[in-house]
Rosetta silent file (secondary structure, phi, psi, omega in degrees, C-alpha in Angstrom):
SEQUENCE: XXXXXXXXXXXXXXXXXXXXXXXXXXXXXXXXXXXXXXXXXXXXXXXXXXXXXXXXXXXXXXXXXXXXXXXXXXXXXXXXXXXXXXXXXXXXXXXXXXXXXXXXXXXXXXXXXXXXXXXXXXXXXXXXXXXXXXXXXXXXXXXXXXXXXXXXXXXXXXXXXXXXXXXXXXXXXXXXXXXXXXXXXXXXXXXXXXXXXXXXXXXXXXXXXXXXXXXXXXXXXXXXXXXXXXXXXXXXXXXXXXXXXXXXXXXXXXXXXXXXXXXXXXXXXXXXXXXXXXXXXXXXX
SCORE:     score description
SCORE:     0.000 S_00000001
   1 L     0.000  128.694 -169.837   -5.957  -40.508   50.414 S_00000001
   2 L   -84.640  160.593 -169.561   -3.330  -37.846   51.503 S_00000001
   3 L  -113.994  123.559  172.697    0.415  -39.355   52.923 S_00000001
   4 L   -93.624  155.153 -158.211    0.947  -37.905   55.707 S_00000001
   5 L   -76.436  179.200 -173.620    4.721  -36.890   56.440 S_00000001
   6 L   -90.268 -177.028 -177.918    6.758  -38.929   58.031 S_00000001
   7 L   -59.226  143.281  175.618    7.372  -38.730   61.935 S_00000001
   8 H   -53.080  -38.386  174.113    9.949  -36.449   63.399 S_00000001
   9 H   -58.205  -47.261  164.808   11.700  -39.414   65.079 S_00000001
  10 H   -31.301  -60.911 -179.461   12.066  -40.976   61.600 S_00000001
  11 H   -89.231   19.420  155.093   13.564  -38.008   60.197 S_00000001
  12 H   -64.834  -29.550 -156.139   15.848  -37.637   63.325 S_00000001
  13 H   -96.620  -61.188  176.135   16.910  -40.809   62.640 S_00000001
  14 L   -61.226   38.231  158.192   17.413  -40.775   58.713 S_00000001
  15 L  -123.609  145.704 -143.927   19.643  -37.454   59.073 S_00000001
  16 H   -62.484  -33.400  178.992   23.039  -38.330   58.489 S_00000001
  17 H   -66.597  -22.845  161.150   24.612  -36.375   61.604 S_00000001
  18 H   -72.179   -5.220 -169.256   22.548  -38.161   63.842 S_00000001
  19 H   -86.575  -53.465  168.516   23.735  -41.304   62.374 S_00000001
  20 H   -51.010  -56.229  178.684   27.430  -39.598   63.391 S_00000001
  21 L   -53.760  -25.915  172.500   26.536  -38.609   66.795 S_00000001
  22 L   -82.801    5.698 -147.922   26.333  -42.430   67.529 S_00000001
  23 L   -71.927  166.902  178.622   29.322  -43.182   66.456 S_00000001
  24 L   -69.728  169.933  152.600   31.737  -44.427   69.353 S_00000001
  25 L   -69.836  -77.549 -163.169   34.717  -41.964   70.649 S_00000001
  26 H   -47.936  -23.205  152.075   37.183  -44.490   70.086 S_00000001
  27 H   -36.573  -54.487 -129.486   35.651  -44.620   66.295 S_00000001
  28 H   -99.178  -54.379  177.833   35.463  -41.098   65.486 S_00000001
  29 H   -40.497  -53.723  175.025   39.443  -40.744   67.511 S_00000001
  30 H   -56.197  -22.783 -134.542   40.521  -44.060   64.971 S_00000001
  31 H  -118.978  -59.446  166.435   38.712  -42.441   62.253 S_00000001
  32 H   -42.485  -74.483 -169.926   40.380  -38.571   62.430 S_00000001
  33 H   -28.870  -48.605  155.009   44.023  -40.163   63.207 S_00000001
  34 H   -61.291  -13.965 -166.607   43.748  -42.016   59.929 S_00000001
  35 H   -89.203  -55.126 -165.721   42.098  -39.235   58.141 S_00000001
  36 H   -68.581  -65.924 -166.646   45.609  -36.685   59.519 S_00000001
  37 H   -76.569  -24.372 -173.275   48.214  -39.360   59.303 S_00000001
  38 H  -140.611  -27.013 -170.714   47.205  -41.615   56.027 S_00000001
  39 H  -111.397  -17.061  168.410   44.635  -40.363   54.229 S_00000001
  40 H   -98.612  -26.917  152.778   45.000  -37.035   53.427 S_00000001
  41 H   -59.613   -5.215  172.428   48.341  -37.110   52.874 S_00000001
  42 H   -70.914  -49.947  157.905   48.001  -40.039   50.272 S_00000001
  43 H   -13.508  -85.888  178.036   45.721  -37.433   48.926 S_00000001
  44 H   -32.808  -57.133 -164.440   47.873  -34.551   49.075 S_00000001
  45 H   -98.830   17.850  153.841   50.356  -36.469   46.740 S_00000001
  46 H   -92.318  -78.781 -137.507   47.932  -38.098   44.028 S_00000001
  47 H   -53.085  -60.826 -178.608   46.191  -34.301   43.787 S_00000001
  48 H   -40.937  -38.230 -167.882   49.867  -32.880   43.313 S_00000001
  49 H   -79.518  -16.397 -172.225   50.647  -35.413   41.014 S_00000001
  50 H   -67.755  -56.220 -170.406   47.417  -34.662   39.211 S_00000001
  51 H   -44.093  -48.312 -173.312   48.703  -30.639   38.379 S_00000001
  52 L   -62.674  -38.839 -172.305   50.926  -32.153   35.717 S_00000001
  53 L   102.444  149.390  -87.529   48.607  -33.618   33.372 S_00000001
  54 H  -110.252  -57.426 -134.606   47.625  -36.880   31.715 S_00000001
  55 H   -86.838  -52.919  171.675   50.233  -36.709   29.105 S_00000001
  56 H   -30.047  -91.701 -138.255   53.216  -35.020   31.448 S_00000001
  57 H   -66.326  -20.239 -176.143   52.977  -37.301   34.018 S_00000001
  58 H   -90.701  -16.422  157.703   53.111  -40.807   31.869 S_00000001
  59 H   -65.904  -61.933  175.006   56.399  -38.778   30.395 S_00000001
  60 H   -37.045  -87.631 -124.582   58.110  -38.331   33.928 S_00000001
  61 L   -93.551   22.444  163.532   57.083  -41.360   35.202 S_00000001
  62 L  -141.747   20.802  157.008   58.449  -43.964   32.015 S_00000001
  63 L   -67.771  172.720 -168.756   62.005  -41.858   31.351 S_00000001
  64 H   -44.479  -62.133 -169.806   64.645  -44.126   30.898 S_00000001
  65 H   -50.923  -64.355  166.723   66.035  -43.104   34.699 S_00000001
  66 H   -50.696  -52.722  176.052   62.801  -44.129   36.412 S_00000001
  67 H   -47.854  -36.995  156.532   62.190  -47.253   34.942 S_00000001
  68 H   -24.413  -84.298 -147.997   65.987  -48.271   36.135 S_00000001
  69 H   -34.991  -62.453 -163.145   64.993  -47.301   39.712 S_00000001
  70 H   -42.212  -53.435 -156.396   61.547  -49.400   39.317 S_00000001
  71 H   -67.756  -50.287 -170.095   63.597  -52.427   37.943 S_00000001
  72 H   -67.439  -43.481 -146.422   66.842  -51.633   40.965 S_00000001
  73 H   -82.353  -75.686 -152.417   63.996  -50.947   43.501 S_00000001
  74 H   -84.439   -8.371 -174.630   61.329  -53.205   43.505 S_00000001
  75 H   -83.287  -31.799 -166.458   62.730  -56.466   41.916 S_00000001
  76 H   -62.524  -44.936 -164.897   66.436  -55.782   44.349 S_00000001
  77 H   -97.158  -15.668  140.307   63.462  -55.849   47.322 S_00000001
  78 H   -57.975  -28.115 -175.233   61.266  -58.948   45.978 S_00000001
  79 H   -78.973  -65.298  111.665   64.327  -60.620   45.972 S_00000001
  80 H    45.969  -73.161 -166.269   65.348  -59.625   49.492 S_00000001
  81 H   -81.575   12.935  172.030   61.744  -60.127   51.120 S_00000001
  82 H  -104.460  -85.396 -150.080   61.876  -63.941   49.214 S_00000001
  83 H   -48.000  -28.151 -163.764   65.019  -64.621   50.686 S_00000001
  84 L   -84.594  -15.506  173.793   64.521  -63.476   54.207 S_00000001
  85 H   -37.547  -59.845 -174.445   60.976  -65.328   53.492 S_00000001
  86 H   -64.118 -128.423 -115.638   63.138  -68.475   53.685 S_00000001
  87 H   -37.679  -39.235  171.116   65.605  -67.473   56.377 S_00000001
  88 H   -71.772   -9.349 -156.756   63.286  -65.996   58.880 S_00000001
  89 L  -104.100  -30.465  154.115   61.431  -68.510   58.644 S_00000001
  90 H   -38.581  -72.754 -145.718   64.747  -70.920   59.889 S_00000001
  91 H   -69.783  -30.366 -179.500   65.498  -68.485   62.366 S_00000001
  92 H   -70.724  -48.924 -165.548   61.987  -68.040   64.242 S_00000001
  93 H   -61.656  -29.802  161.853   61.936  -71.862   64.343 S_00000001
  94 H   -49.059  -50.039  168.322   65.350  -72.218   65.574 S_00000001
  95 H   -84.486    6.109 -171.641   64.311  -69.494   68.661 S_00000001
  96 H  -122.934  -45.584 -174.930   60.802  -70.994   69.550 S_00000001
  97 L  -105.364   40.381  175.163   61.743  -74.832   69.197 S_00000001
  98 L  -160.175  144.535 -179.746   65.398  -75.019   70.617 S_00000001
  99 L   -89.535  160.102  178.817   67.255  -74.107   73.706 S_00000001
 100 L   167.423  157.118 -174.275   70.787  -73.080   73.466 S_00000001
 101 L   -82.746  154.838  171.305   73.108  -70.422   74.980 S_00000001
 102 L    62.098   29.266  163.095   72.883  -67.135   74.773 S_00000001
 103 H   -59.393  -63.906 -173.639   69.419  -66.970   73.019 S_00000001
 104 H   -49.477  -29.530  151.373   67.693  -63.925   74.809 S_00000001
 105 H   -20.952  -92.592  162.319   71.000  -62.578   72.947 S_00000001
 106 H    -7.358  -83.447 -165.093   70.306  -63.897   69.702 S_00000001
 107 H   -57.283  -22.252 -178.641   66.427  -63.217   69.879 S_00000001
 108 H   -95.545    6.629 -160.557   66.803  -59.674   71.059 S_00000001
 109 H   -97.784  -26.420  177.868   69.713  -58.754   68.458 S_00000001
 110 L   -42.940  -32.934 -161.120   67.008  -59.608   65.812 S_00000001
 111 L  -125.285   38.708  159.890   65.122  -56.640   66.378 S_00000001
 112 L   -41.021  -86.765  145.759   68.381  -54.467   65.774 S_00000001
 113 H   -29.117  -72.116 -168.504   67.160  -52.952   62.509 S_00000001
 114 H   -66.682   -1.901  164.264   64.291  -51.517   63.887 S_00000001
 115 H  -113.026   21.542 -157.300   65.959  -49.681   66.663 S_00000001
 116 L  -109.836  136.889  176.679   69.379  -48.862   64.903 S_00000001
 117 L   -52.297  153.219  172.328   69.144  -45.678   62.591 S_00000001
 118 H  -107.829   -2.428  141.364   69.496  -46.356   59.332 S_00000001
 119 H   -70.164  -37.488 -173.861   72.048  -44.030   58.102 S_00000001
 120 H   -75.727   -9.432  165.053   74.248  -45.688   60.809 S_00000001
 121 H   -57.926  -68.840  164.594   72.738  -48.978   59.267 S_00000001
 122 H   -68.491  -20.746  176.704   74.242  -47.955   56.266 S_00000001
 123 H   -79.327  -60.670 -144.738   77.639  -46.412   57.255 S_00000001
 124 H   -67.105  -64.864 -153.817   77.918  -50.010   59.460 S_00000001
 125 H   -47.727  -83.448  158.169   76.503  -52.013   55.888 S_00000001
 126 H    -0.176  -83.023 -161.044   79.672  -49.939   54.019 S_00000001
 127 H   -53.731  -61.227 -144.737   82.337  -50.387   56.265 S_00000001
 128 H   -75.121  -41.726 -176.182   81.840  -53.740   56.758 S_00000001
 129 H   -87.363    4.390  172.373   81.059  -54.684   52.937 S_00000001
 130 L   -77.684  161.116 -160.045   84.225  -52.471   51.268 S_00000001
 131 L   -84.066   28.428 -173.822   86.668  -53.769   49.656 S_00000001
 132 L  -127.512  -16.392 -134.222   89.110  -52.777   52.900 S_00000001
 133 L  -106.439  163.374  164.135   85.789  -53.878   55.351 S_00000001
 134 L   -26.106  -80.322 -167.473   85.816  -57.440   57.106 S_00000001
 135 L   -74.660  -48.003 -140.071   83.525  -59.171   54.723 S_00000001
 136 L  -110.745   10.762  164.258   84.152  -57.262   51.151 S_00000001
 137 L   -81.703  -41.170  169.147   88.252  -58.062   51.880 S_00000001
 138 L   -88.324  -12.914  164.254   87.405  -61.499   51.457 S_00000001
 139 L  -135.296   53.174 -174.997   85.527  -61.333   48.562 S_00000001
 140 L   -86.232  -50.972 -173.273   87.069  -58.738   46.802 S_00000001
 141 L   -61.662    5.617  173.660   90.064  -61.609   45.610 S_00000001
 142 L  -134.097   14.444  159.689   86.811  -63.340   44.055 S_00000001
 143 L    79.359   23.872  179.862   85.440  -60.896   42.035 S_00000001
 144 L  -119.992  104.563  123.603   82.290  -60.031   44.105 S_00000001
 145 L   -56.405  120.556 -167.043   81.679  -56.440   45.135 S_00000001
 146 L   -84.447  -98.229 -168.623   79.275  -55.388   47.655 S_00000001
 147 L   -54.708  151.928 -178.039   79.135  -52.119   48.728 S_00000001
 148 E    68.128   -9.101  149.560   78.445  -49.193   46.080 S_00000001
 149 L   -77.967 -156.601 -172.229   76.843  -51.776   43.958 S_00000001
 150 L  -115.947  -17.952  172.347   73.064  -53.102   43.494 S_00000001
 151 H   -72.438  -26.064  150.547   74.517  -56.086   45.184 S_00000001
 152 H   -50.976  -11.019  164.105   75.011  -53.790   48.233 S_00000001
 153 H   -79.510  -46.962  177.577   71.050  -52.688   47.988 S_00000001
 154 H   -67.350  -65.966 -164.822   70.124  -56.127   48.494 S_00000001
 155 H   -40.973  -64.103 -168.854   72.629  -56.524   51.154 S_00000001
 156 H   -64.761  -17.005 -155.841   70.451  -53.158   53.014 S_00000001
 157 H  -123.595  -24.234  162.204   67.089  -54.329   52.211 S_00000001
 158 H   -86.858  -16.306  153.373   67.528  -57.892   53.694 S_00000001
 159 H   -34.252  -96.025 -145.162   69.146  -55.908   56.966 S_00000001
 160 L   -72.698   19.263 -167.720   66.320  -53.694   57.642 S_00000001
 161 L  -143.527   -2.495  170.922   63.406  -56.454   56.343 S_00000001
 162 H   -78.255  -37.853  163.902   64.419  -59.171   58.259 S_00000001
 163 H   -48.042  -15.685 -157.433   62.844  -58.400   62.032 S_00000001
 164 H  -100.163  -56.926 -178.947   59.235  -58.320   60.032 S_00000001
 165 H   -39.838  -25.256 -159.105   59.681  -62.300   58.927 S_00000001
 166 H  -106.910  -16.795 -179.456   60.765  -63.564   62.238 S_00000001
 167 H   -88.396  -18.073 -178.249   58.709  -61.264   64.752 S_00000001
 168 H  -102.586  -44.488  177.607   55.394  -62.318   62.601 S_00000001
 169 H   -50.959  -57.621 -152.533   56.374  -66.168   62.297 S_00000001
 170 H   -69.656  -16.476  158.371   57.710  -66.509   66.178 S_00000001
 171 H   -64.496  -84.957 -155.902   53.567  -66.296   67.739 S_00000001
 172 H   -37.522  -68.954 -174.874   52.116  -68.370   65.271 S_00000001
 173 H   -52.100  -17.668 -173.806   55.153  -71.160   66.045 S_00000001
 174 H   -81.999  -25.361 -141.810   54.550  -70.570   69.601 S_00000001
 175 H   -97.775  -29.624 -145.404   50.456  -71.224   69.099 S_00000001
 176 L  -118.614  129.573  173.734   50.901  -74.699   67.296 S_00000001
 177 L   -81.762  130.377  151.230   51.471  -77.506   69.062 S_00000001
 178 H    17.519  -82.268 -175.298   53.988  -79.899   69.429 S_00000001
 179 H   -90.493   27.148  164.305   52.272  -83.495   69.132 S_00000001
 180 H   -87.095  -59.313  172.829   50.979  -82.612   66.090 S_00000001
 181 H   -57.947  -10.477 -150.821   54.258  -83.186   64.528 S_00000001
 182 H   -84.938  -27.969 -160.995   55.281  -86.614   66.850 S_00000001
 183 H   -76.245  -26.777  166.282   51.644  -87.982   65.507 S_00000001
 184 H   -75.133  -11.632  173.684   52.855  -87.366   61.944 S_00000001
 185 H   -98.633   -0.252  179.403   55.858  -88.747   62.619 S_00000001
 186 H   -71.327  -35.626 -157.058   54.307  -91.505   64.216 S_00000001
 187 L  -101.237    0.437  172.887   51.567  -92.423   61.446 S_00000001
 188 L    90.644   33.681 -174.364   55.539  -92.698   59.007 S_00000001
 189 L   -93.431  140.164  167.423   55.222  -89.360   57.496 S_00000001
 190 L   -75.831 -173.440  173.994   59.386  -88.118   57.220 S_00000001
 191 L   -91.167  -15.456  158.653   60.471  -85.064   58.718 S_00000001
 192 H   -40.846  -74.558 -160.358   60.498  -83.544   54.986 S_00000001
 193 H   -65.430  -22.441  176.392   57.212  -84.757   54.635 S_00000001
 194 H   -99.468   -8.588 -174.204   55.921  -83.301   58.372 S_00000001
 195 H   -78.808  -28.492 -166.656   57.580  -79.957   57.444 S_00000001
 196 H   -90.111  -56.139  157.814   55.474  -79.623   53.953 S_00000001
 197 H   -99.468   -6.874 -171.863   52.187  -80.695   54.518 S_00000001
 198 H  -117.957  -16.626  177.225   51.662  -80.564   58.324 S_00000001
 199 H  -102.669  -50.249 -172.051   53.821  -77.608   59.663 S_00000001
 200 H   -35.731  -48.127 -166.939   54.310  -75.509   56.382 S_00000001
 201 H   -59.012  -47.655 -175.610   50.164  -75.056   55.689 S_00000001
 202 H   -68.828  -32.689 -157.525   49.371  -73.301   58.762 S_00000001
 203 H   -71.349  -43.637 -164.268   52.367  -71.218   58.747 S_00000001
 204 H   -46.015  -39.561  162.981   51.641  -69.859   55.320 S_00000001
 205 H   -26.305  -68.304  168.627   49.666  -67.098   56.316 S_00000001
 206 H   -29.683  -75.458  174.699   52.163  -65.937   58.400 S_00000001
 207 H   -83.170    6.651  154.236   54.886  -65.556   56.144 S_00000001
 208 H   -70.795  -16.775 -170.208   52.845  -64.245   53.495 S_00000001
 209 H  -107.184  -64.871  158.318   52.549  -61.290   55.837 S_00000001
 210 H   -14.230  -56.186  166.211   56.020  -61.251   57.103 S_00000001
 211 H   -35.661  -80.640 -168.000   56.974  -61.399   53.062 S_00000001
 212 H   -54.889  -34.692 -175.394   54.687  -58.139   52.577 S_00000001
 213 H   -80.432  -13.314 -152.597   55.838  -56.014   55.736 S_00000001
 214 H  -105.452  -67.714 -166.044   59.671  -57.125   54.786 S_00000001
 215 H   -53.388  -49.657 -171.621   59.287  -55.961   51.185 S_00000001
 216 H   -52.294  -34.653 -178.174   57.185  -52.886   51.598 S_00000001
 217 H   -78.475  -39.918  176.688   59.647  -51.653   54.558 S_00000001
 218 H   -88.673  -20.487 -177.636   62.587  -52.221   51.593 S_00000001
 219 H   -67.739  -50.687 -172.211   60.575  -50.437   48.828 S_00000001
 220 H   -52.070  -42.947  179.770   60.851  -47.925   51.498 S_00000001
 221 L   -25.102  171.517  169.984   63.998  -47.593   52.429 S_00000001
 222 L   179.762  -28.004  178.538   66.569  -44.726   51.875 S_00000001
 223 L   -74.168  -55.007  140.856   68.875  -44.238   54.965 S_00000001
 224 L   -21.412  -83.976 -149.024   70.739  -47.237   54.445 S_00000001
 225 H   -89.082  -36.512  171.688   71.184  -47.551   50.792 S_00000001
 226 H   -22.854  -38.182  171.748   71.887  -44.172   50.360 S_00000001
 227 H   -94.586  -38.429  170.276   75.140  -44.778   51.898 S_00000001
 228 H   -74.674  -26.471  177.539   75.758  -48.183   50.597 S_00000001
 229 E   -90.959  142.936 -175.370   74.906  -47.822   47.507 S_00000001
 230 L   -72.142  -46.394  178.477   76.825  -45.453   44.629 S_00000001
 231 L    84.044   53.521 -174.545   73.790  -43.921   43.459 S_00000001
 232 L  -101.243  112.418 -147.758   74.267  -44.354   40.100 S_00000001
 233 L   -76.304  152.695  160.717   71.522  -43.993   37.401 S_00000001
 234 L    63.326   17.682 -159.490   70.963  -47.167   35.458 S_00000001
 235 L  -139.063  -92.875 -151.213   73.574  -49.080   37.997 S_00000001
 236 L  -127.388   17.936  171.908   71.935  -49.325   41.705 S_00000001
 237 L   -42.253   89.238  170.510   69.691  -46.011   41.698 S_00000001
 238 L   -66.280 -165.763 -158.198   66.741  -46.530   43.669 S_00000001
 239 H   -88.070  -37.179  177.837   63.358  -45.204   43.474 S_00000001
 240 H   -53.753  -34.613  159.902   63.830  -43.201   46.791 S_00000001
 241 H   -63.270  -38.885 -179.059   66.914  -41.488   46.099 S_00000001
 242 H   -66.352  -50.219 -174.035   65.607  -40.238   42.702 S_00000001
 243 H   -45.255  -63.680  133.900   62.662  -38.694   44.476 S_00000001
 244 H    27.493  -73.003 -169.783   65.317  -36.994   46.345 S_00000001
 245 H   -88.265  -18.854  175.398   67.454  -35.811   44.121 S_00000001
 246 H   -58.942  -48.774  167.449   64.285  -33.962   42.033 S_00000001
 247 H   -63.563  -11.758  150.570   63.601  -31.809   45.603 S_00000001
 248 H   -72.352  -25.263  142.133   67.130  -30.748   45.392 S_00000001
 249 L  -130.739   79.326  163.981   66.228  -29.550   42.129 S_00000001
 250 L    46.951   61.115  167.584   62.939  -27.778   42.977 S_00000001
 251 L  -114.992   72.992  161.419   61.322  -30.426   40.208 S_00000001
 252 H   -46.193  -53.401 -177.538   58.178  -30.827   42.863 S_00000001
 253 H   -61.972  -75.936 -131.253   55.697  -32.206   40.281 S_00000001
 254 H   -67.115  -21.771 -171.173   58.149  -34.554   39.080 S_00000001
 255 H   -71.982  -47.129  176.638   59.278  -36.017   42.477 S_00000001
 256 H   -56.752  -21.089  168.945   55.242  -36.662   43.471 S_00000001
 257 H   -93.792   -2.565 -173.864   55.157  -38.602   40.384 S_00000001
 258 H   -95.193  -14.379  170.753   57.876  -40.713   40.786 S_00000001
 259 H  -105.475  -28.132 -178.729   56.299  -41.283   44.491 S_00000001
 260 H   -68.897  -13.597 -174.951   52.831  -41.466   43.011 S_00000001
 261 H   -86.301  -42.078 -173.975   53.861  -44.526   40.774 S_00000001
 262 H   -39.461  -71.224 -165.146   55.968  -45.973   43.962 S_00000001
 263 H   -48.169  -39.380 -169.583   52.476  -45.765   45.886 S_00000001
 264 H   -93.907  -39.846 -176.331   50.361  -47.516   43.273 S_00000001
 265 H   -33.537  -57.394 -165.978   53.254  -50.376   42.236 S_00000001
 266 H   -78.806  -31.209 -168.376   53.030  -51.201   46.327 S_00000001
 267 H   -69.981  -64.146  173.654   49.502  -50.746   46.913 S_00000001
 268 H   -29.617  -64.439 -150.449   49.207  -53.667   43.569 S_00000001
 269 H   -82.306  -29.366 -169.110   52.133  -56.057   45.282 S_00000001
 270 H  -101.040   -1.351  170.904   50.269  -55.669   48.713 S_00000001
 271 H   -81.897  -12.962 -160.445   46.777  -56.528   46.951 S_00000001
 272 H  -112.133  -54.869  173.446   48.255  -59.694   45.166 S_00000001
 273 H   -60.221  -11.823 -173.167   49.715  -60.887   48.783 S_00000001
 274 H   -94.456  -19.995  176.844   46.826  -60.095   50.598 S_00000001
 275 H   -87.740  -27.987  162.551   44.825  -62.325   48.168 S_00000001
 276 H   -53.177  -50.499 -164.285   47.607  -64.778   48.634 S_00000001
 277 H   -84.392  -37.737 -144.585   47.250  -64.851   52.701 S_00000001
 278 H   -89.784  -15.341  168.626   43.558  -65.125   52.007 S_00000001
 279 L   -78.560  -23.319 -176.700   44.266  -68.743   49.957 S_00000001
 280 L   -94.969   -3.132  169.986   46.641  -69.695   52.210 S_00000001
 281 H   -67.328   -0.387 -168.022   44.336  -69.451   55.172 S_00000001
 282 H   -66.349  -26.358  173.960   42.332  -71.999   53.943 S_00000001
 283 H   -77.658  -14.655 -169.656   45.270  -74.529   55.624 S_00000001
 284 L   -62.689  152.215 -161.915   44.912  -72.830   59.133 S_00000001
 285 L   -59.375    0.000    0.000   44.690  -75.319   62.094 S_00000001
């Protein structure tokens, strides 16, 4: 018995452009923007980075100088995005559950970093943290130096990473009610004890995201620490600055590989937090 083909509408339907033509506008507009703005240029710098070769590129990207940066870069900005983890996490609660003057102050000065440039971030960061500045005058007679150090990198990378903890934190605290804590403190739970299991769990999410946007935003950096920092190989050299100084001398390949290893290190640390957020949702109200 002969098979007769199949129908035209069938193969109208099984060819892939018709599949496209249904696609939404707002799809195909989301779907181009990302393709122009994120994905081919993430492209663009793995294929460049490619040009070197197998052997090249794991020499650039383990000399002695890069591995510094990795170690000044990303550990100076885990530490950074941990601490403002804790602090931001004070500071949203402090602006959501308490009244007090000159809060709309406060709460809008928060979101500083993100409109203040960040060379003038850094020139400010400098000034203030030299051993002649405000701050680094007092703890110059105690042996701490800020600025032009790797302790001045941290100092820039908890600036410009702090607005992500407390701007992601301050909904979620607005969302959760109240008598939740009075009934825990009610049933004899302490306020330790209402902070740990009954406010902390939901929250977790939150600042697991906060955490990732604060650090990722410091991996980034350059405008800042450029200025605050000496920019010293094997002292407070970041990763961004190295890239840098290889396009001042026309070493192209080597600067894409020193961004292609940035790119996969952060893509890893935002895969291990995102698996993180997805354990800690398991607490949400």
């Amino acid at each position: 018995m002969a098979v007769s083909a199949p129908p035209q509408r069938d193969r109208i339907r099984s060819n892939p452009f018709h599949q496209l033509s249904k696609v939404s506008w707002p799809w195909r507009i989301t779907l181009s923007y990302l393709t122009l703005m994120l994905f081919l240029p993430v492209a663009a710098l793995m294929l460049k980075a490619t040009t070197v070769g197998a052997i090249d590129f794991w020499k650039i990207a383990t000399t002695p100088v890069a591995l510094a940066t990795y170690d000044v870069t990303f550990i100076t900005a885990f530490i950074a995005a941990f601490i403002n983890g804790i602090f931001g996490v004070l500071i949203a609660w402090i602006l959501v559950r308490y009244d007090f003057p000159f809060k709309r102050v406060i709460d809008a000065a928060i979101d500083l970093p993100f409109a203040l440039p960040t060379s003038v971030a850094g020139l400010t960061l400098a000034t203030v943290y030299s051993d002649n500045g405000w701050l680094g005058s007092l703890l110059a007679p105690l042996g701490i130096k800020v600025a032009f150090t790797r302790l001045g990198v941290g100092v820039a990378m908890l600036f410009i990473s702090l607005p992500f903890v407390v701007r992601t934190l301050q909904p979620v605290l607005q969302e959760m009610e109240k008598e939740i804590e009075e009934a825990a403190w009610s049933l004899g739970a302490s306020k330790w004890q209402t902070f740990w299991r009954v406010v902390l769990p939901p929250l977790l999410p939150a600042i697991l995201t906060g955490v990732a946007l604060g650090f990722s935003r410091a991996v980034g950096e350059y405008g800042s620490i450029v200025i605050v920092a000496a920019n010293v190989p094997f002292k407070d050299l970041i990763s961004s600055v190295l890239i840098i100084q290889r396009l001042e001398q026309y070493d192209y390949a080597g600067a894409t590989v020193i961004g292609t290893v940035l790119l996969g290190i952060s893509l890893l640390v935002l895969v291990a937090i995102n698996l993180l957020q997805a354990w800690g949702r398991r607490y949400e109200l």
